[in-house]
Residue, then its C-alpha position, 0 to 999 in steps of 0.5 A: x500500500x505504502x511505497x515507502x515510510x515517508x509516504x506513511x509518515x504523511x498519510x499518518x500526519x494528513x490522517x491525525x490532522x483531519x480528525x484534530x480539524x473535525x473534533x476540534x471545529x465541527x462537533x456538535x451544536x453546542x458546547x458540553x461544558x462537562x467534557x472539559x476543564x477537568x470536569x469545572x463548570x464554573x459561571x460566574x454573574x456580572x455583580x459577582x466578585x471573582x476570587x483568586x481561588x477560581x484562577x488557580x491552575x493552568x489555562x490553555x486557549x480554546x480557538x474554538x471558544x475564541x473564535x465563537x466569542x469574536x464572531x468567528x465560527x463554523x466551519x471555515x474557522x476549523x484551521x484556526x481553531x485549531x492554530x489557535x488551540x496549537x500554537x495559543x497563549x498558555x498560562x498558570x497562575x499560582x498563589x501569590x501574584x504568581x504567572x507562568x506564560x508557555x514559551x517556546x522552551x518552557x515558561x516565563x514568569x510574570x505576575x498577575x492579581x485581581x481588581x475590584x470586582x471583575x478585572x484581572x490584571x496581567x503583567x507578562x514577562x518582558x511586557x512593558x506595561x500590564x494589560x487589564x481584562x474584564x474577566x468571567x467564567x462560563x461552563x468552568x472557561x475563563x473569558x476575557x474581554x481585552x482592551x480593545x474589545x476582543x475575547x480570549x476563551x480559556x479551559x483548564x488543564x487542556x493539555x493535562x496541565x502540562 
């Protein structure tokens, strides 16, 4: 069947690709908030005060969730989706003001903390000035509306905390 193992080495990657694509960007109708985030189903109101109990751990980017969140889905969106999900913002946030951001080789430390009700504060490594997101939870994911509008949509422990 295979000519060769370069031949099967594709075959092998354009097959895992695909399924990444179809699980990642074309299931279902809606979102079924228990089959991630390590089982967390956190949803927050607009006049609660959020803790910093409740962003304790790692937190990885759902493209799909973000792209939805900005008005970006379907179908079409599956390539992103997926970039997003790959290649997207990592971070693990430990008591004390404490942020680990996913690097390219392993994690930069920066700090982070919560004002007044709803605002999450961060300061990323080598970042001159700290960026304030309005911040909530739905289904156990961590929404944050950034500055100039835009969403970012987090679950916890995607990569199984890694």
């Amino acid at each position: 069947m295979f000519r060769s193992v370069m031949q099967w080495r594709r075959a092998a990657c354009l097959t895992a690709i695909v399924a990444l694509l179809l699980a990642g960007g074309c299931t279902g109708s809606g979102p079924d908030p228990m089959s991630r985030n390590s089982g967390v189903n956190l949803t927050t109101r607009p006049d609660q005060s959020l803790r910093t109990s409740m962003f304790i751990g790692k937190w990885d980017i759902n493209g799909k969730r973000t792209n939805l969140a900005n008005g970006n889905s379907g179908l079409g969106a599956a390539p992103d989706n997926f970039w997003k999900d790959l290649t997207g913002k990592g971070w693990r946030f430990e008591e004390g003001g404490i942020l680990w951001t996913k690097a390219t080789f392993g994690s930069d430390k920066g700090h982070w903390r919560l004002k007044g009700k709803h605002e999450l504060v961060i300061q990323e490594f080598g970042a001159p000035t700290e960026v304030t997101y309005e911040a909530m939870f739905r289904d156990g994911y961590l929404y944050l509306k950034r500055p100039t509008g835009g969403w970012l949509v987090f679950e916890r422990d995607k990569f199984l905390g890694l």
